[in-house]
TIKOLSE-60476 format. One record per residue (C-alpha): residue number from 1; z, x, y. Coordinates in Angstrom, 1 decimal. Layout:
BEGIN
+-----+--------+--------+--------+
! pos !      w !      u !      v !
+-----+--------+--------+--------+
! NUM !      Z !      X !      Y !
...
+-----+--------+--------+--------+
***
This chain:
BEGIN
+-----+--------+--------+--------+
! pos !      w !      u !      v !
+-----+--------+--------+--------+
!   1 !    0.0 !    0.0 !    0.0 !
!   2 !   -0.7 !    1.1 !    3.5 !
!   3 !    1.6 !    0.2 !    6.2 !
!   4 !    1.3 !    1.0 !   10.0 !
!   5 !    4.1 !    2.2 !   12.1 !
!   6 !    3.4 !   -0.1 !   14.7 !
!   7 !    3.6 !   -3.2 !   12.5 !
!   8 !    7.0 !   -3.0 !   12.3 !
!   9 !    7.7 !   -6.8 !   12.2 !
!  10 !    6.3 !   -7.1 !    9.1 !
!  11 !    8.6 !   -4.8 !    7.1 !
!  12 !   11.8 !   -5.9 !    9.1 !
!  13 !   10.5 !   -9.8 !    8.4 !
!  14 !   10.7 !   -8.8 !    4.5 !
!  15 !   13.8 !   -6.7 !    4.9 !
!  16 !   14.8 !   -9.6 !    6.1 !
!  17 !   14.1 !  -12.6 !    4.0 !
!  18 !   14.8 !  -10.2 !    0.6 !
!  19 !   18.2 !   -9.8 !    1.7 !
!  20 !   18.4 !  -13.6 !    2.5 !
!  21 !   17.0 !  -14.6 !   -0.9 !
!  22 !   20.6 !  -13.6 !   -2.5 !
!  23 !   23.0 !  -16.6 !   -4.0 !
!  24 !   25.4 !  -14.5 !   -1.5 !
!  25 !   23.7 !  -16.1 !    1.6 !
!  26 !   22.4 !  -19.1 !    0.1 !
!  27 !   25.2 !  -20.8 !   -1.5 !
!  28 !   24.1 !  -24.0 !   -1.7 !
!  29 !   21.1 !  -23.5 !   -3.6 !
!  30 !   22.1 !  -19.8 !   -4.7 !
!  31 !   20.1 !  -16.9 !   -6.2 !
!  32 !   16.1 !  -17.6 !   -4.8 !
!  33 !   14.9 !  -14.4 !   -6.8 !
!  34 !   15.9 !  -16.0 !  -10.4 !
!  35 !   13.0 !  -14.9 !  -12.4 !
!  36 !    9.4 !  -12.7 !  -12.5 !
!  37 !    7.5 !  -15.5 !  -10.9 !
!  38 !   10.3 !  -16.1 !   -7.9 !
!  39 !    9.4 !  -12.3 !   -7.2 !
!  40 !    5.9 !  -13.1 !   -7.3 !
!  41 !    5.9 !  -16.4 !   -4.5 !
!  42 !    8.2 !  -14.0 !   -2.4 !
!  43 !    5.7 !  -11.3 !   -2.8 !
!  44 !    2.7 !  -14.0 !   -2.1 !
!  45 !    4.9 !  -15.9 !    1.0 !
!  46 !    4.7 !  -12.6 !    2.6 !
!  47 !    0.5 !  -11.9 !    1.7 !
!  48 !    1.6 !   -8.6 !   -0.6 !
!  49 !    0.9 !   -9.9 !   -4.3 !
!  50 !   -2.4 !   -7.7 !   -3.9 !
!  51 !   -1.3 !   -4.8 !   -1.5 !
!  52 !    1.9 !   -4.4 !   -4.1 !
!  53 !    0.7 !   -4.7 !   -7.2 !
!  54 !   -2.9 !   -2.7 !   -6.9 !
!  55 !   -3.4 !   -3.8 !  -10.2 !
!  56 !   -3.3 !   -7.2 !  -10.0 !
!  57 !   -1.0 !   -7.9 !  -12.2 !
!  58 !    2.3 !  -10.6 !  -12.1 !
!  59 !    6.2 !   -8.8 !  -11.5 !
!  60 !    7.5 !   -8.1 !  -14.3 !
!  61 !   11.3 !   -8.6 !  -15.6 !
!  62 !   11.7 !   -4.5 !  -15.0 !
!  63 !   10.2 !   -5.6 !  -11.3 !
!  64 !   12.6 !   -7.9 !  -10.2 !
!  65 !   15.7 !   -5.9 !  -11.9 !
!  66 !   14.3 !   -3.1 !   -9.6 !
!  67 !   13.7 !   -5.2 !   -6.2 !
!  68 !   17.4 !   -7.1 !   -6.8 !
!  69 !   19.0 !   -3.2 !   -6.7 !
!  70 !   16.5 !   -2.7 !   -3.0 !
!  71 !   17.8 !   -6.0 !   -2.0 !
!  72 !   21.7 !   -4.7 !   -2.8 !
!  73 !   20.8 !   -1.6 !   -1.0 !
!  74 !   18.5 !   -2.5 !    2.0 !
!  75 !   21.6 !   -5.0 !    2.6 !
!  76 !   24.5 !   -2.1 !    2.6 !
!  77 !   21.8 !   -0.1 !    4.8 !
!  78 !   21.2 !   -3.4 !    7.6 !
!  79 !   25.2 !   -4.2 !    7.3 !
!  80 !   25.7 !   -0.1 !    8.8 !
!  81 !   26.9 !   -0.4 !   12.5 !
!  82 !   25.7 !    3.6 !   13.0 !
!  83 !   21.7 !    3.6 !   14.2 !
!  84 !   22.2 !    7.4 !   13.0 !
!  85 !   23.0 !    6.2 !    9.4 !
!  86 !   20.1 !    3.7 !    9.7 !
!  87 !   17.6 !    6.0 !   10.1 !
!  88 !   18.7 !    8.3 !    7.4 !
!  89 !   18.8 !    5.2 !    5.2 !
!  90 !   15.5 !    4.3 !    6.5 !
!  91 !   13.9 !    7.3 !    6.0 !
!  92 !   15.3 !    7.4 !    2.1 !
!  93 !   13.4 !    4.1 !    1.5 !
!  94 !   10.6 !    5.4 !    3.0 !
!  95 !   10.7 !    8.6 !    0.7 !
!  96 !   11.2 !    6.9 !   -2.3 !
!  97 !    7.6 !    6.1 !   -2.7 !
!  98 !    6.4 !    9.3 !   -2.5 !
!  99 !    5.0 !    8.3 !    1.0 !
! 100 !    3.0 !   10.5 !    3.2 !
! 101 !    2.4 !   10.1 !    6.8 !
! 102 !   -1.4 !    9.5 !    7.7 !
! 103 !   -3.5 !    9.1 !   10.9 !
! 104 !   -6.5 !    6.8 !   10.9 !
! 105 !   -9.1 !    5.5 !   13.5 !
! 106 !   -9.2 !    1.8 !   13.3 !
! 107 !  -12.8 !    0.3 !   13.8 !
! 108 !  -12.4 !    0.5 !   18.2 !
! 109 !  -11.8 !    4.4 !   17.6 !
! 110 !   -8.1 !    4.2 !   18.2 !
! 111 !   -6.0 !    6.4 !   16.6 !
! 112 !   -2.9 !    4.5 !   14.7 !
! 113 !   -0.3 !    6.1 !   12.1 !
! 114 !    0.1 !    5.0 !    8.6 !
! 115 !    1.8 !    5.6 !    5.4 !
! 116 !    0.6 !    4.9 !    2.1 !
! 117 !    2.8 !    5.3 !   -0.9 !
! 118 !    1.7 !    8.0 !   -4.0 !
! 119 !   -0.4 !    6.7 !   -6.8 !
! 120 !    1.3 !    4.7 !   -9.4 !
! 121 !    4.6 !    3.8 !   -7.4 !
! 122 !    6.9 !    1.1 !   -8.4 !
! 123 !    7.1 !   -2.2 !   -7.0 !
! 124 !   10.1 !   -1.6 !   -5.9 !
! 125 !    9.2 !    1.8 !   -3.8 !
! 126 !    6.7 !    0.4 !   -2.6 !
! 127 !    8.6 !   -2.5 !   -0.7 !
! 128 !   11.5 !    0.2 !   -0.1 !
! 129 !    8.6 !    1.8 !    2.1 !
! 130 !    7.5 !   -1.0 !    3.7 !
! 131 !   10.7 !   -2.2 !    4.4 !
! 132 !   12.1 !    1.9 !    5.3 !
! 133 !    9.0 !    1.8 !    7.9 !
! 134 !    9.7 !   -1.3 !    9.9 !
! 135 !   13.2 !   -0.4 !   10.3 !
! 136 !   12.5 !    3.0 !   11.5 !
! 137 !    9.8 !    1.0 !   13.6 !
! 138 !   12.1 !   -1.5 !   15.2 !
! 139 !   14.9 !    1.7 !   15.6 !
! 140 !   12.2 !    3.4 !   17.6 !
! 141 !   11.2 !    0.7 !   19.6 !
! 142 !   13.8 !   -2.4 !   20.0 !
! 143 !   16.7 !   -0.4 !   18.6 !
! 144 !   19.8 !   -1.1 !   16.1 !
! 145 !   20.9 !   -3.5 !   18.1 !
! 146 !   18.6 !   -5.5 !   16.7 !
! 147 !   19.7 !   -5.6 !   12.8 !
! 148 !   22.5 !   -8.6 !   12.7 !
! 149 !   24.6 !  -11.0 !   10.9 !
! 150 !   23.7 !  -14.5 !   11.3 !
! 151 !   26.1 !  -17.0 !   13.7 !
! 152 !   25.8 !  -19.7 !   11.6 !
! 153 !   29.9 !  -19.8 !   10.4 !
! 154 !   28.7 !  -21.0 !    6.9 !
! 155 !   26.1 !  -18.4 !    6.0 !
! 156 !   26.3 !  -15.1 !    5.1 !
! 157 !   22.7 !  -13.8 !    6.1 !
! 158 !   21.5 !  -10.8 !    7.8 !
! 159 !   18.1 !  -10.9 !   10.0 !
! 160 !   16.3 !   -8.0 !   11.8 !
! 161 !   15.3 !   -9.7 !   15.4 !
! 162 !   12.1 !   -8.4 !   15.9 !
! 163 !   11.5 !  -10.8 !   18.9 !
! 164 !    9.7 !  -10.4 !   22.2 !
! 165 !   13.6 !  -11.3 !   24.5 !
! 166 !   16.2 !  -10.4 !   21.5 !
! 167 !   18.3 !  -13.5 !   21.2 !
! 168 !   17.8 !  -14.6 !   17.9 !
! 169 !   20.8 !  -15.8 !   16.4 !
! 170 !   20.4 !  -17.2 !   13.3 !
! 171 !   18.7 !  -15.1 !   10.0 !
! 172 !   16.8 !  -18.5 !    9.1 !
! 173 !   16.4 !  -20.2 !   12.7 !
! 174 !   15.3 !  -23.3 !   11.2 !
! 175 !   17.8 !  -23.9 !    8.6 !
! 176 !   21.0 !  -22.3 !    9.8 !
! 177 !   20.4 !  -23.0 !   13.8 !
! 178 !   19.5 !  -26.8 !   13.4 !
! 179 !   22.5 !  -26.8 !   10.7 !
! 180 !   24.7 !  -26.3 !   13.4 !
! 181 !   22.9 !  -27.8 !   15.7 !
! 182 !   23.7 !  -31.0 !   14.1 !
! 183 !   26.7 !  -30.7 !   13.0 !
! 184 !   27.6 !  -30.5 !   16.9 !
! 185 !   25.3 !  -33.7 !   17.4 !
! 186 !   27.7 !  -35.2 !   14.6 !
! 187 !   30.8 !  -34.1 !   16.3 !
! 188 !   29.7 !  -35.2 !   19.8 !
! 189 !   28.9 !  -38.8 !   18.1 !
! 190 !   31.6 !  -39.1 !   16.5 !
! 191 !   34.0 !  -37.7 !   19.3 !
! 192 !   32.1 !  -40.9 !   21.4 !
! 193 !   32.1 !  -43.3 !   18.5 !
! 194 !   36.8 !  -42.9 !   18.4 !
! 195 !   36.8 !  -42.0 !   22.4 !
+-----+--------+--------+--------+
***
């Protein structure tokens, strides 16, 4: 897989979302990533079925055992407060894949950096690089301000906000904001309905 430097969001949106897919965060319908296939729609939800797997071929149960241990540790590495011991855990991701750095011309003869993983890496590395280059992206340009916990008091979820302003709150906006959202509509009505 190749992935650009400057695409950041797209590694920090899957850092994202794999870290949300544990039964950790979502309680009420727990583990997301139950089986082969699950790793394959959450490979397909983010358009990387073909750019993962060169082969073409479905996750396997060795697959998702590997991707559950990157979610374990791409969360330890997004719950760090130090922007020093993200990039080191960044970089590690990135390196797992036997990455190297490369600098292409795209089709209006600009110049943009890339990295592509070594021939025959795992699943698994190859997301860890994907993942490793957005964070380094969004360290270099938002910074680690920007990896958070979610507001939401009944979740557990972490989110990257890779936003234009910076002031997402919530790691699933529509799900954990308009939770809360409504539970204050609820409160307000009923605060009304006894008042």
């Amino acid at each position: 897989m190749k992935t650009s430097f400057s695409d950041y969001a797209l590694g920090a949106g899957v850092a994202t979302d794999l870290v949300n897919t544990a039964a950790l965060v979502r309680r009420s319908t727990g583990e997301s990533l139950v089986d082969a296939a699950a790793l394959g729609r959450f490979l397909a939800g983010h358009d990387l079925s073909a750019e993962a797997l060169p082969s073409g071929r479905d996750p396997s149960p060795e697959d998702l055992e590997d991707v559950l241990a990157l979610r374990h540790e791409v969360r330890t590495l997004l719950e760090s407060t130090d922007e020093d011991a993200l990039a080191v855990g960044a970089n590690t991701l990135v390196e797992r894949a036997g990455t190297r750095p490369v600098l292409e011309r795209d089709a209006d003869g600009h110049w943009h950096w890339f990295t592509t993983a070594g021939p025959g890496a795992a699943l698994a590395d190859e997301l860890a690089a994907l993942i490793g280059t957005g964070l380094l992206g969004v360290l270099h340009t938002l910074s680690g301000d920007r990896v958070r916990h979610c507001a939401s008091p009944t979740c557990d979820g972490m989110f990257v906000d890779t936003s234009k302003a910076g002031r997402r709150r919530y790691c699933t906006p529509g799900l954990c904001g308009n939770r809360l959202n409504v539970a204050r509509h609820r409160a307000r009505q009923l605060a009304e309905d006894t008042g």
